[in-house]
C-alpha positions, -999 to 999 in steps of 0.1 A, spaced: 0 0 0 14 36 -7 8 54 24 22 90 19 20 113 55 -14 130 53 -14 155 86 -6 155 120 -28 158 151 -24 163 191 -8 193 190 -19 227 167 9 249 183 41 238 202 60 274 199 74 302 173 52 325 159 18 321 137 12 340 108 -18 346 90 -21 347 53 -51 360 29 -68 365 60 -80 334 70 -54 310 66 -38 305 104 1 294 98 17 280 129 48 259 133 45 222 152 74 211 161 96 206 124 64 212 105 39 236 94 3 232 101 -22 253 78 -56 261 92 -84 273 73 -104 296 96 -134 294 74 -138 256 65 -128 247 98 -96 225 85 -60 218 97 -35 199 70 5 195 77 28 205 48 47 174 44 80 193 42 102 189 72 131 212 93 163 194 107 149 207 135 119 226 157 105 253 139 116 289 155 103 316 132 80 314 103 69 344 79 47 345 49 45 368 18 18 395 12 1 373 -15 0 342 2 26 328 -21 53 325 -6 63 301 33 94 311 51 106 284 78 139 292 100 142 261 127 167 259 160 197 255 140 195 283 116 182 265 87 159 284 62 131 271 40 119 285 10 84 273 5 60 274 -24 28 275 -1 4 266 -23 22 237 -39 34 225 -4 70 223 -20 103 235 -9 117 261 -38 151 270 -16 170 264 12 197 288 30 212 284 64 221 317 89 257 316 106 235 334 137 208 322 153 172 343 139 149 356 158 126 375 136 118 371 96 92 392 76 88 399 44 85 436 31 50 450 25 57 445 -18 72 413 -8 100 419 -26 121 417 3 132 402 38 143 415 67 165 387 90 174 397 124 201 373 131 218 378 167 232 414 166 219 418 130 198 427 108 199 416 72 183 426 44 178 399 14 163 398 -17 133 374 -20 141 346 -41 108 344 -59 102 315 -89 141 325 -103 161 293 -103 193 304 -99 221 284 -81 221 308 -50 189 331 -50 193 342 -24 209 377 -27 219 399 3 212 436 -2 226 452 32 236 445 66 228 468 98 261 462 129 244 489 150 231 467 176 248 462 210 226 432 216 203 409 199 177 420 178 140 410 193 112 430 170 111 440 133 87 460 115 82 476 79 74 507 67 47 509 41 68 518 17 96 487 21 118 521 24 127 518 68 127 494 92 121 499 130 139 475 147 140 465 185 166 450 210 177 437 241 201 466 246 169 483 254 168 505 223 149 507 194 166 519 158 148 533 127 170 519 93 167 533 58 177 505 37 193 528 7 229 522 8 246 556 16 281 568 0 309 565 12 315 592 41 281 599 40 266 600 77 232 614 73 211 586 68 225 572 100 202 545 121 177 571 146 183 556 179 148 555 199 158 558 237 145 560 274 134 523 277 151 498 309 143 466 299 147 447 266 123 459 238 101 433 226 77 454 200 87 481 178 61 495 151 55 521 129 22 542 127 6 560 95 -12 592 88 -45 581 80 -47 605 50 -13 607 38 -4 573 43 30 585 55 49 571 86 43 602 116 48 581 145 62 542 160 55 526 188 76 508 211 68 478 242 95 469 263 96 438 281 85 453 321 54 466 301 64 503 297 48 512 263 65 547 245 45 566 220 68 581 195 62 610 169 80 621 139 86 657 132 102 663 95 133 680 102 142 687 69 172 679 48 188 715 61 181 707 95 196 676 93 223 685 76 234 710 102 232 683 127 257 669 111 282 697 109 281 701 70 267 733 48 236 729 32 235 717 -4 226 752 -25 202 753 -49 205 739 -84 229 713 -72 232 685 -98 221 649 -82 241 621 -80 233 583 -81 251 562 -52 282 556 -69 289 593 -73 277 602 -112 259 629 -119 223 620 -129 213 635 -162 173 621 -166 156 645 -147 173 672 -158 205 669 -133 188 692 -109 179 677 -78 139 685 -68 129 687 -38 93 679 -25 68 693 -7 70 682 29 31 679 33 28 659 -6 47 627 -20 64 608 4 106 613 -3 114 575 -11 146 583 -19 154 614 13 159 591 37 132 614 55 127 594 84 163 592 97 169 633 86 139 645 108 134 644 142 115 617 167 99 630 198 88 614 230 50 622 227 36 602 260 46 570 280 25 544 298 24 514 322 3 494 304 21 459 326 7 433 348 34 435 375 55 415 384 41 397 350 66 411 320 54 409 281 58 382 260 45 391 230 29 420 212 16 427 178 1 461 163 -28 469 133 -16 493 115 -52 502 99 -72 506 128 -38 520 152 -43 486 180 -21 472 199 -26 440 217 -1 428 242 4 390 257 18 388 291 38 358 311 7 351 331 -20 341 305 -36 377 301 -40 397 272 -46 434 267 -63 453 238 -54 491 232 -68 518 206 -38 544 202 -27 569 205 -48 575 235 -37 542 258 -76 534 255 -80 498 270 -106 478 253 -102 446 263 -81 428 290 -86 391 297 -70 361 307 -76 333 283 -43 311 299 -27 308 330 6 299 311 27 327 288 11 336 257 43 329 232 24 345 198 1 370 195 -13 390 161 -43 404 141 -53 390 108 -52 415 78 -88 432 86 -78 431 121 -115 416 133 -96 382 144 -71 386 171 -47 347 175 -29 337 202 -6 308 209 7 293 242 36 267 238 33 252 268 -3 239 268 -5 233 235 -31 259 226 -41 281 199 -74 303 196 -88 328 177 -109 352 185 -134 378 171 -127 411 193 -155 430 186 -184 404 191 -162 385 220 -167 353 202 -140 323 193 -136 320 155 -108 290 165 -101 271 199 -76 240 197 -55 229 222 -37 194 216 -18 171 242 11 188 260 25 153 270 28 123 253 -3 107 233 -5 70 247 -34 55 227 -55 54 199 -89 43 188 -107 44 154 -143 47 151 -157 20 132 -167 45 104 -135 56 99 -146 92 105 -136 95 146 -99 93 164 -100 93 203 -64 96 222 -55 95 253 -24 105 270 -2 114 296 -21 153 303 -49 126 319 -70 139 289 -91 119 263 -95 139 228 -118 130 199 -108 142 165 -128 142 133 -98 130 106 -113 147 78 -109 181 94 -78 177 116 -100 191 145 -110 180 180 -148 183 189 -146 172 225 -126 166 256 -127 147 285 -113 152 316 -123 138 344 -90 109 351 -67 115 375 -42 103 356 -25 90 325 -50 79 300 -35 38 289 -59 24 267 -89 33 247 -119 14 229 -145 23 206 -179 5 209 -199 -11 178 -226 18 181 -197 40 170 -213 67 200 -194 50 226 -159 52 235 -142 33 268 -115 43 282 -85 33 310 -62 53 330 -36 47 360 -60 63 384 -79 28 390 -107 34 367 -122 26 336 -151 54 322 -177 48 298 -182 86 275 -215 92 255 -203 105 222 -235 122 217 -246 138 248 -204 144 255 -206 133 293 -191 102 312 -223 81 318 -210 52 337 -176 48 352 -160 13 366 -138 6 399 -123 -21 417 -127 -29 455 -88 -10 459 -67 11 441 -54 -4 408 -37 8 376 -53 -2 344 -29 -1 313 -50 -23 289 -87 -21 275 -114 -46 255 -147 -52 249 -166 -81 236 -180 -77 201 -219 -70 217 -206 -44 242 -218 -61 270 -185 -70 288 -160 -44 292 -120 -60 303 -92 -43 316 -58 -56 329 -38 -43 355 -2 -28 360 6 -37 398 -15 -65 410 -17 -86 370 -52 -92 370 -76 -89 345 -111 -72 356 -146 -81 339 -172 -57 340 -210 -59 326 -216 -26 307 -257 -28 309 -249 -27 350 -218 -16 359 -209 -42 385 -179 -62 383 -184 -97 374 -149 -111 377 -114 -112 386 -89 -132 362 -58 -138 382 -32 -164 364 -3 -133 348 26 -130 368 37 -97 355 19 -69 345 -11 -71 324 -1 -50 289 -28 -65 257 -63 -73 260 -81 -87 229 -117 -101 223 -115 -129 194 -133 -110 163 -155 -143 155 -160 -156 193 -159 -145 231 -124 -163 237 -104 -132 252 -67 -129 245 -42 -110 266 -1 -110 267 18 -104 299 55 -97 306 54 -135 325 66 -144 288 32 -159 286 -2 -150 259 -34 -168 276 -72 -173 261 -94 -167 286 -132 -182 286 -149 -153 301 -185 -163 299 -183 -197 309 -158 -192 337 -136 -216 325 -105 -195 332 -77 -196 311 -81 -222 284 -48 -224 267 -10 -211 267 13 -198 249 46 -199 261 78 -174 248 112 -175 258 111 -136 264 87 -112 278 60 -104 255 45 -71 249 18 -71 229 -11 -92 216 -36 -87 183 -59 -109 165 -62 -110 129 -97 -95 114 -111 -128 106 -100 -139 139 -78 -171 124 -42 -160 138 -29 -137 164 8 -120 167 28 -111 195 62 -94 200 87 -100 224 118 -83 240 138 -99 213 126 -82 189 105 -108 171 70 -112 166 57 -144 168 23 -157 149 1 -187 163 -31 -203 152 -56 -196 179 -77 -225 171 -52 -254 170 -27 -239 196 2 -236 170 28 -220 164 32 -204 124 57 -188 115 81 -161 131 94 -128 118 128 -111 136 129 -78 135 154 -64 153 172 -51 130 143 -36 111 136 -14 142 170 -6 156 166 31 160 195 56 167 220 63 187 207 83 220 232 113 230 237 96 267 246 63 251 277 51 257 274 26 228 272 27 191 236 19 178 248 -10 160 258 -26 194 232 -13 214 205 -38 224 180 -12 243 151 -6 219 154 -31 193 115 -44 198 82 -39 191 59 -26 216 26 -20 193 14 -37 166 -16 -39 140 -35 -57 115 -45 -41 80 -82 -42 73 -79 -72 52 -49 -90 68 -24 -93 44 -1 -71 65 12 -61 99 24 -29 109 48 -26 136 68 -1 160 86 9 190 110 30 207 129 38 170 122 62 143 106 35 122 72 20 115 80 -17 97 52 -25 75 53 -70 69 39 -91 42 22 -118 67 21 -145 41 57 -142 28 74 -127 64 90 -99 44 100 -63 53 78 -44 28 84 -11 37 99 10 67 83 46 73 106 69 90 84 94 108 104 123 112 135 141 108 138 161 137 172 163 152 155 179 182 148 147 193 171 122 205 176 84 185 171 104 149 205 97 144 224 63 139 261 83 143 267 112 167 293 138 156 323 135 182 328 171 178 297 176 200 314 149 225 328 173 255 348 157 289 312 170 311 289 150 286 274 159 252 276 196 240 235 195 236 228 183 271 252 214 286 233 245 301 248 275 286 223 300 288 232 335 305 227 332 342 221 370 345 191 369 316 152 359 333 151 332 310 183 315 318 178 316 355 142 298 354 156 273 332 185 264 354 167 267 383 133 252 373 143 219 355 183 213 351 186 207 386 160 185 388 173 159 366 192 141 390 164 134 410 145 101 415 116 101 393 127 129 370 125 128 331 149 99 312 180 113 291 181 149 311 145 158 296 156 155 259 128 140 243 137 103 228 118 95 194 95 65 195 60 54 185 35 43 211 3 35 193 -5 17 158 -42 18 147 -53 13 109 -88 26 100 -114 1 94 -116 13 62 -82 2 54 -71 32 36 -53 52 60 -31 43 93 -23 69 126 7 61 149 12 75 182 44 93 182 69 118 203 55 145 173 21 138 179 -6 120 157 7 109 123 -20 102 101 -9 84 65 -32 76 39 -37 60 6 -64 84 -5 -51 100 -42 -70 134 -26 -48 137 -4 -14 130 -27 0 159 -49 1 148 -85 22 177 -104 14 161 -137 -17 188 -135 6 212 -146 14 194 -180 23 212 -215 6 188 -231 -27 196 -216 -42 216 -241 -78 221 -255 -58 208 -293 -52 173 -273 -89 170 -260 -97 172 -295 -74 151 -305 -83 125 -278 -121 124 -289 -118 122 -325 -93 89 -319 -128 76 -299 -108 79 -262 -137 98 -243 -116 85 -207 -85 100 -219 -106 126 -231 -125 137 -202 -95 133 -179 -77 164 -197 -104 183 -200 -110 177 -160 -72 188 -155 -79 217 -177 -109 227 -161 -124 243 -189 -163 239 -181 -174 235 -220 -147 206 -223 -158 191 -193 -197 190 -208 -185 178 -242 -164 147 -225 -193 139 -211 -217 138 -238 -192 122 -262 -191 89 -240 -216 61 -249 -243 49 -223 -227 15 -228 -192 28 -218 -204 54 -189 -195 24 -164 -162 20 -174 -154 58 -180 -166 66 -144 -143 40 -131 -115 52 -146 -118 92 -136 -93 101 -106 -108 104 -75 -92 140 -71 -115 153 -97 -147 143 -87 -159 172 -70 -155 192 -103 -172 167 -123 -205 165 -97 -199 200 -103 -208 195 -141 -233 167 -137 -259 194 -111 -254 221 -140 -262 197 -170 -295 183 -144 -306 214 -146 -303 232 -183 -298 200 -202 -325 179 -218 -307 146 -217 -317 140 -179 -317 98 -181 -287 103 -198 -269 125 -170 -287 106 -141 -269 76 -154 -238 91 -148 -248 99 -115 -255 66 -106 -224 48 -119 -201 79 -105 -216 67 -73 -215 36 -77 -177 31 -89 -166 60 -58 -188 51 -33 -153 48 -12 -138 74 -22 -174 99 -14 -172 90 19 -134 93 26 -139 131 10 -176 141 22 -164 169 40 -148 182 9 -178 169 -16 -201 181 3 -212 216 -14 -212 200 -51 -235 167 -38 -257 192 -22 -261 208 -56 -267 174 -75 -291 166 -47 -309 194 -51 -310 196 -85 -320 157 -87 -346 170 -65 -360 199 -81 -364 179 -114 -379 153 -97 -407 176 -80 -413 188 -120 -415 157 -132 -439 149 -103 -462 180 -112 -460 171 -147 -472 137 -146 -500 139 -121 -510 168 -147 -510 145 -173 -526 118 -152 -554 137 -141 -560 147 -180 -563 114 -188 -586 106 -163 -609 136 -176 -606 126 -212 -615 90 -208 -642 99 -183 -652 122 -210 -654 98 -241 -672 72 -218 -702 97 -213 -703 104 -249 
């Protein structure tokens, strides 16, 4: 099967900055991705490109073209947005902090440490290096926090942590020449976290900036044109006289406008190419408190249209300001962790925030105090999975104690649940597909009604137990869990709630429950190297054995319920016969799933045994194959029949992430430990302090995180969709969902030269109406489309609809509802209908979401001849009955 990564779910934000594009697309980096939300469709997809490492910094061009991706070790992507391609790449020798493109796009402004850069943007130019830098600004005694551009991509106000603020005119001056010098902005004591410039409403001109520092101290700033005199006596030099010729900036007199220079009005066309900003003078117009002591700002963002400014503090609130007046309009706490993003979209009606820590990212419409968005994923691990049996539902638990539902088609979760006490260890969806189960360590298993989104019944056990396994029996009337501490498996009836028995027998804890697909044998694998069959409704016990020579971790049945699989610590996954008791074949894969090399190993990860096994494993829809992982970067996909490797997924690349790579660089290698794991922040910075004081010295303590809190790469959870066509895994990056779907796959044959009204033509007069009606689908040229259509046979309509692309059906219901309704062919077009729906009934319901609007206007277009017809012939009907009553009488 070709599985291609689809999107990825359990966490919408996990730091950096969010953009918005074209006004409703929400940008926001997850981890070494990009996620893409469509505010007005309510739907998330992942760009399948991936960083070396976490995302840091993203920015976006004007047009919505254009993705730029800078991760945590300086790498840049260039990204065609709309064809979810990478055009570029470019890495910083500093470490960025802010990107954005120019207001004509044209441009991009790096802030990289003590610098700021200004490049050319690379555009659709292939070139070997296309990347071009235009200037560089050195004027920064420390590094560069905030950037913002003028309208006319002619300045730049830039803030820092040397608790300035600096306004750059990006024309190169000549040599010696000092008067379009950076204007230093000053009076702040703490780092300056937001710097923006402020327009005359009528004019359009830059006549004042704003500037946030970090304590909350906001300064209003206003520009007074000084004049090219003025400024010029500033600098100690004589005034130009009149008539002077002009010169270009290498020093040649410029002859096209006459070799005079002209000078403008100061109250008409901006001077572009003055320098007019950095001649005049900037004024301290008013300051304000606008802080949450001892709370300090962590982000900041400012409309330039409506003259706003929102501000994010450390403690979860969030103020909205009208300038220049330090009016407050809004100030609430929608956290109570830092808000790490903050910005308006481009009408400035939707305000975003992000906070890293909790996962969460929301939307919200200011002026009606309403949520246009509210996500927030798992901010620990993600532990489980469950399909619904329509495909259409994924529930996951994890470590956060929470349970999320997610609808796949949209990326979105609809509901959340609560109410453990703990880590969330198994889950199960019920037949009724409105039911979900679900086990945690807090000693109890809770029943959650789907529809009415409440826990409606919740099991216990006479004492404390922790549950890390979950079944139920195909009816739904017995719910089994098994147990961490004591090894006993619990039986519960659903209809009642009371517990109906104990199975004791495991002597080690209790990791796989299974229910037999075809009958009520239950099937459950302990680390006692043992997998038993239980008779749970005769009381029997356990029925049969199967013995290993190593502790096995997990147990699953086959769909049709003939053969079960296990793995073991040894890295091999064993498959028996459940009916006979034996033993059929046996796959090793060990090396398959050898992962990487962690940076605390003291071993190479060729001769390191720790992780080479399979904790979780699953059956495809059909059987045919087995996916498998563990605590490695890979997913093994087995032909069950042959015992082959078909196919190993790698699910990231993130060199965040420890066991990504399989050889360590020994330059990183240090006498105190690898270079990665060593705290060097600066003890005298905030920042520094709370993370050497908050979590390094807390990793030598019992119970603390493994590998000094750097995150180790594995995959918890397999689950395919009963549907077959798509799988998720359970991974340290969240939810990865792959899928088979060709919807969801890129085909860049679209953009063919050969697809051309002439070879339409040409395909129809050689009597290929398939071949035919596919170009004119790719050309998507409506009168094509209609002619394809009509040139296919009613004989052949069955096998033409077969062979039409499953990405191109929403354009082609598209022309079937407007043929319904102007054409007079309509048995001719309802047979279409039917054997479109017929051959992608599949593929319809994978895609409803997207499919909906065009079947809504063949369904209502079906209807509305159908109501006609209905008219017409009881009409008709009626007239016959009057003219036979008639002639009878006469």
């Amino acid at each position: 099967m070709n599985f291609r990564f689809q999107n990825l779910l359990g966490a919408p934000y996990r730091g950096g900055n969010a953009v918005i594009s074209n006004n409703t697309l929400l940008i926001s980096p997850v981890g070494n991705r990009v996620a893409v939300t469509d505010l007005l469709k309510s739907h998330t997809t992942t760009l399948p490109s991936q960083s070396s490492s976490n995302i840091s910094r993203i920015a976006v061009s004007p047009d919505g073209t254009f993705l730029l991706t800078l991760d945590d070790r300086n790498r840049c992507h260039f990204i065609n947005l709309r064809r979810r391609v990478v055009l570029h790449r470019i890495s910083f020798k500093h470490p960025v902090s802010v990107a954005k493109f120019s207001p004509d796009g044209s441009l991009i402004a790096v802030a990289a440490g003590k610098l700021v850069q200004i490049w050319r943007s690379p555009g659709f130019r292939r070139e070997y290096f296309p990347f071009e830098l235009l200037r560089t600004f050195a004027d920064f005694d420390g590094k560069v926090t905030t950037l913002d551009w003028s309208p006319d991509s002619n300045y730049l106000i830039a803030g820092s942590k040397d608790l300035t603020a600096r306004i750059l005119y990006l024309k190169k001056p000549k040599k010696g020449d000092l008067k379009y010098r950076p204007f230093l902005l000053l009076g702040h004591r703490d780092s300056v976290v937001g710097a923006f410039f402020g327009v005359d409403s009528k004019t359009n001109r830059v006549s004042k900036a704003y500037t946030v520092a970090r304590d909350g101290v906001l300064f209003s700033w206003g520009f007074v044109d000084g004049g090219v005199d003025d400024a010029m006596d500033v600098e100690g030099s004589e005034p130009e006289s009149p008539g002077t010729p002009e010169r270009d900036a290498e020093g040649n007199l410029n002859v096209e406008n006459g070799g005079v220079k002209k000078r403008k009005e100061r109250d008409g066309e901006v001077d572009d190419e003055g320098g007019y900003l950095c001649r005049g003078k900037w004024e301290l117009l008013r300051k304000d408190f606008l802080g949450q002591a001892p709370e300090k700002v962590s982000a900041c963002d400012y409309h330039r249209g409506l003259d706003t400014l929102v501000i994010g503090f450390t403690n979860g609130v969030f103020g909205l300001y009208q300038m220049p007046d330090f009016v407050c309009l809004h100030l609430l706490s929608i956290s109570r962790e830092k808000i790490t993003t903050v910005l308006f979209n481009e009408l400035g009606n939707w305000l975003a925030f992000g906070c890293a820590k909790l996962g969460q990212l929301l939307v919200w419409e200011w002026r009606s105090e309403s949520y246009i968005l509210k996500q927030q994923g798992h901010y620990f691990d993600v532990n489980c999975l469950a399909y619904s049996p329509d495909s259409q539902l994924l529930a996951t638990g994890a470590d956060d104690n929470k349970v999320k539902v997610w609808t796949v088609s949209s990326g979105f979760c609809f509901v959340t649940f609560s109410e453990h006490t703990n880590a969330v260890t198994a889950l199960h969806f019920m037949a009724s597909n409105n039911c979900l189960l679900s086990a945690s360590l807090d000693g109890t298993v809770r029943a959650w009604d789907l529809l009415r989104y409440r826990n409606f019944r919740t099991f216990t056990t006479p004492s404390s137990r922790q549950f890390v396994s979950l079944t139920a029996d195909q009816s739904g009337e017995v719910i089994c869990a098994g147990t961490k501490d004591y090894f006993e498996i619990f039986v519960w009836s659903m209809r009642t709630g009371r517990l109906l028995d104990v199975l004791s027998g495991h002597e080690g804890p209790v990791h796989a429950l299974m229910f037999s697909p075809t009958n009520n044998i239950l099937t459950s694998s302990s680390w006692d190297k043992t997998v038993r069959l239980w008779d749970v409704f005769d009381g029997k016990g356990a029925v049969e054995t199967f013995t290993h020579t190593h502790e096995v971790l997990t147990v699953v049945y086959r769909p049709d319920g003939r053969q079960l699989a296990c793995s073991t610590l040894d890295g091999q996954i064993h498959f028996w016969d459940p009916i006979e008791g034996l033993l059929m074949y046996t796959i090793e894969g060990a090396r398959d799933i050898a992962g990487g090399r962690l940076m605390t190993d003291r071993r190479s990860a060729a001769n390191s045994s720790s992780g080479k096994f399979f904790t979780t494993l699953c059956y495809s829809a059909d059987g045919s194959y087995i996916l498998a992982g563990g605590v490695s970067r890979y997913i093994c996909m087995y032909d069950v029949a042959d015992q082959v490797l078909l196919r190993r997924f790698q699910i990231t690349l993130n060199l965040s992430l420890d066991g990504v790579l399989d050889f360590l660089n020994s330059k990183n290698m240090t006498e105190a430990g690898p270079l990665d794991l060593i705290d060097d922040d600066n003890s005298d910075v905030d920042e520094g302090v709370d993370k050497q004081t908050r979590a390094n010295l807390g990793f030598g303590l019992p119970g603390s995180l493994p590998n000094r809190g750097r995150p180790i790469i594995q995959t918890k959870c397999l689950r395919i969709a009963p549907t077959g066509r798509s799988f998720v895994a359970a991974t340290t990056e969240g939810v990865l969902v792959y899928s088979v779907d060709e919807s969801f796959i890129f085909d860049p044959t679209d953009l063919d030269i050969n697809v051309t009204p002439e070879a339409v033509e040409e395909a129809l007069s050689e009597n290929q109406p398939s071949r035919a009606l596919v170009l004119s689908l790719r050309l998507n040229e409506d009168s094509f489309i209609k002619k394809c259509i009509f040139a296919v046979t009613p004989v052949d309509i069955p096998a033409v609809a077969r062979s039409i692309p499953s990405r191109y059906l929403q354009r082609l219901i598209e022309a079937l509802a407007d043929l319904i309704e102007n054409c007079p062919h309509l048995e001719f077009v309802l047979r279409w209908s039917q054997e479109l729906c017929k051959a992608h009934g599949n593929s319809i319901q994978q895609m409803s979401r997207n499919l909906l609007p065009s079947l809504k206007s063949l369904q209502k277009a079906i209807t509305r001849i159908h109501q006609d017809l209905a008219d017409t012939c009881s009409s008709n009907e009626y007239m016959l009955r009057y003219l036979c009553t008639s002639g009878a009488k006469e």
